[in-house]
C-alpha positions as CSV (number, residue, x, y, z in Angstrom):
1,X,20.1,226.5,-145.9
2,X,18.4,223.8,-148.2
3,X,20.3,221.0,-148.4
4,X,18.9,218.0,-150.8
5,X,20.9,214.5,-150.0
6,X,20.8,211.7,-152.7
7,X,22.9,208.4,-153.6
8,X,23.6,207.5,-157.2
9,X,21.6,205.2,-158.6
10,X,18.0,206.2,-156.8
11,X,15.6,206.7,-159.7
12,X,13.8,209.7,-157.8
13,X,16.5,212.0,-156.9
14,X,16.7,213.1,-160.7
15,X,13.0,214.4,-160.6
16,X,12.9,215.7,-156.8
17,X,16.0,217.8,-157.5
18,X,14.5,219.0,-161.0
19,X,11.3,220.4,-158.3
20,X,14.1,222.1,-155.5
21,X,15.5,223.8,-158.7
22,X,12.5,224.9,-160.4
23,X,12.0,226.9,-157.2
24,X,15.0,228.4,-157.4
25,X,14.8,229.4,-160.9
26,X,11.2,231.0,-159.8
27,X,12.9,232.8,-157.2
28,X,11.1,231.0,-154.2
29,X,14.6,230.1,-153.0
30,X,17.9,231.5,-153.6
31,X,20.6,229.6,-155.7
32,X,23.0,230.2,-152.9
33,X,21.0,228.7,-150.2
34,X,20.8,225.4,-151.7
35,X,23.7,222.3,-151.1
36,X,23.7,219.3,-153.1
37,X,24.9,216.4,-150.7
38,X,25.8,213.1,-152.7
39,X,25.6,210.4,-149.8
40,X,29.1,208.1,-151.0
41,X,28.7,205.1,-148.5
42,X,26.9,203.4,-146.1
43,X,29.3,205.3,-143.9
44,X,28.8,208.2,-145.1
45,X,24.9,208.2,-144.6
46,X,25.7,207.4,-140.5
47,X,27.4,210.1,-140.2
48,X,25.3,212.7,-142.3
49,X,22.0,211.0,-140.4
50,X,20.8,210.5,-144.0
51,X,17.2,209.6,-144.5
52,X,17.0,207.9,-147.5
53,X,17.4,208.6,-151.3
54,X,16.4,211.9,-152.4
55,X,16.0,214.2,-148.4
56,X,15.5,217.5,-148.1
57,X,16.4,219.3,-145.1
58,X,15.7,222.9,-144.1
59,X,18.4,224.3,-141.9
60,X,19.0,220.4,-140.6
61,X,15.0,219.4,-140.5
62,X,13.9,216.6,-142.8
63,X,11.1,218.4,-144.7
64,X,8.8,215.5,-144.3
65,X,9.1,214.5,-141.1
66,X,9.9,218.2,-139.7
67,X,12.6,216.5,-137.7
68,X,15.9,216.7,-136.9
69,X,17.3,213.0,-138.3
70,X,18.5,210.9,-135.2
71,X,19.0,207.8,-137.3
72,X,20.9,206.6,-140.9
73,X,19.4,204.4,-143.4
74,X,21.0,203.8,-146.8
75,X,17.8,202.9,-149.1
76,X,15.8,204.7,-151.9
77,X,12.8,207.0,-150.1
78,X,9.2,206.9,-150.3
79,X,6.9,209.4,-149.5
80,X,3.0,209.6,-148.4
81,X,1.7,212.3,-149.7
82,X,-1.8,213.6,-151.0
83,X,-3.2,209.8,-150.1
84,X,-0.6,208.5,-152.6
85,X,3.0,206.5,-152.1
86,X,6.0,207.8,-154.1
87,X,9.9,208.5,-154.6
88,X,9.4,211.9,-155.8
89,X,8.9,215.4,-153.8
90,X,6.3,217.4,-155.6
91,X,7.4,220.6,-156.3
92,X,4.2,222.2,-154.4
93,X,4.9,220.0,-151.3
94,X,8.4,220.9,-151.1
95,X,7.7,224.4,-151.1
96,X,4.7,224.4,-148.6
97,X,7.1,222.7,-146.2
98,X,9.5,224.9,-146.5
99,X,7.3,228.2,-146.0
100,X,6.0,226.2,-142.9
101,X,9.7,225.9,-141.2
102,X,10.7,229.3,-142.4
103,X,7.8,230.5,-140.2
104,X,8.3,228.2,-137.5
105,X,12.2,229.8,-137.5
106,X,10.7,233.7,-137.3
């Protein structure tokens, strides 16, 4: 299960989600393996563990981190990736992360 988190208002969830569903539509992932998880309220993100604004998990892994969350925050996301800071999961990364915890799951 794929499960993308996001609060209203984060300017990068748009564009990260636009990636998760370009895979789908290449058939990397299936439609029906993907959840879209809108994070209401600070509450909300305590309970769900939510990363930050957009978070992609892999059957409850962050896909960055490759950690189960342990902790809540209720802020817009950055990212390090390729020597560079941004908001936005590349497509490429979000699907090399995800072949990576499918094989650590064999």
């Amino acid at each position: 299960m794929i499960e993308f988190q996001y609060f209203e208002g984060c300017p990068n969830a748009k564009e990260t989600l636009n990636n998760l569903i370009l895979l789908v539509e290449e058939g990397f992932l299936k439609k029906d393996e993907v959840k879209i998880t809108k994070i209401e309220s600070p509450e909300n993100a305590q309970k769900l563990n939510f990363q930050g604004s957009p978070s992609i998990l892999y059957n409850g892994i962050d896909i960055y981190t490759f950690e189960k969350p342990s902790n809540y925050t209720y802020n817009c996301r950055t990212y390090f990736i390729n020597g560079k800071l941004t908001g936005v999961l590349p497509k490429e990364f979000i699907k090399e992360r995800i072949e990576k915890l499918k094989n650590v799951r064999k």
